[in-house]
C-alpha positions in Angstrom: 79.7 109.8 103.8 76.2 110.2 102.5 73.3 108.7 105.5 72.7 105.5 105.0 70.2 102.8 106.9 72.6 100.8 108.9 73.5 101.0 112.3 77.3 102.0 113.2 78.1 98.5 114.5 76.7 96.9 111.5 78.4 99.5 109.1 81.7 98.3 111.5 80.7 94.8 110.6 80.5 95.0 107.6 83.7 97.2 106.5 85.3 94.5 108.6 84.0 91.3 107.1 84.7 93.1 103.9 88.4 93.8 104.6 88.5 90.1 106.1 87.8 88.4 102.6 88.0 90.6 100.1 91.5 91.8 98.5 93.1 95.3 99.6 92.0 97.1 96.1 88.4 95.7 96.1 85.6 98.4 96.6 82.5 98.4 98.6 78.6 100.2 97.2 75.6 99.9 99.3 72.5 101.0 97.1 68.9 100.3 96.8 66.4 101.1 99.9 68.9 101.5 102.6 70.4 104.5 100.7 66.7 105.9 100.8 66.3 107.4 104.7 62.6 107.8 104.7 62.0 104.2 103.8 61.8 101.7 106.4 63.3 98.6 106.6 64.4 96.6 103.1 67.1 94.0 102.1 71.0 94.8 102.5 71.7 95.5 98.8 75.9 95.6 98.4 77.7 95.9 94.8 81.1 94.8 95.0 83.9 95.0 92.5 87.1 92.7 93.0 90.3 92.4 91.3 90.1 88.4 92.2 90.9 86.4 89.2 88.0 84.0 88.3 84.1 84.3 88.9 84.5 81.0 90.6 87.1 82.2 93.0 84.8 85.1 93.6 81.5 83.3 94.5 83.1 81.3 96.9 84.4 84.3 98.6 81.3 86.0 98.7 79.3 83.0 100.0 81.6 83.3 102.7 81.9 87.2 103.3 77.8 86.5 103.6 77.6 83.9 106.3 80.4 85.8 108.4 78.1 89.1 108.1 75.3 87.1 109.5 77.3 86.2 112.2 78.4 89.7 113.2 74.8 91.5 112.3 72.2 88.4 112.6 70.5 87.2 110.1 69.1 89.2 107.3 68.3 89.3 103.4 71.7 90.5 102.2 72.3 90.6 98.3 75.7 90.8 96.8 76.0 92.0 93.5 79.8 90.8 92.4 81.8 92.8 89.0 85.0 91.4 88.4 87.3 94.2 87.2 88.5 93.0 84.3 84.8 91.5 83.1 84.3 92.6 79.4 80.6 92.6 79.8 78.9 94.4 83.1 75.6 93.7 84.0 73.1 97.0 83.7 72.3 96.5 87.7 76.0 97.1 87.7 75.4 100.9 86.3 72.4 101.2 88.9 74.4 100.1 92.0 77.0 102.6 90.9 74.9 105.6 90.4 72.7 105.3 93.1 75.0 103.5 95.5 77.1 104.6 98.9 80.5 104.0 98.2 81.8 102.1 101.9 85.4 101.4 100.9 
């Protein structure tokens, strides 16, 4: 995997918190600064896409995937970008996370 800004226990964390609420298909990205290894610290940018059913569904999942990162890692600005897999319209941040992004899982 290509060097990323995040500690291993917080990459443990948050593979685990991941796998905890999210389905078995759904993928992991991490992009923005902490794919960048000479900047220093920066937001936890993560781009998700999930195979579950309704945006609504999904929101609440990720509001909860959130607080049970902050738990393991402490609090700190963490932005979730969600794609649903069968969305007919992506979002160009969706193309960005994607191309510059870290697949996790």
């Amino acid at each position: 995997m290509q060097k990323i800004r995040l500690s291993d226990n917080d990459l443990e964390a948050l593979k685990d918190c991941f796998k905890k609420h999210f389905l078995d298909n759904d993928k992991l990205w991490i992009f923005g600064s902490r794919v960048e290894t000479q900047k220093k610290g920066g937001d936890i940018d993560l781009y998700i896409e999930t195979s579950v059913p309704t945006r609504v569904e999904a929101i609440k999942i990720r509001s909860n995937f959130i607080w049970d990162l902050e738990q393991c890692i402490g609090e700190q600005k963490i932005d979730v970008v969600l794609s649903l897999i069968n969305d007919p319209y992506p979002l160009p941040i969706h193309k960005i996370a994607l191309s510059t992004g870290v697949r996790i899982i």
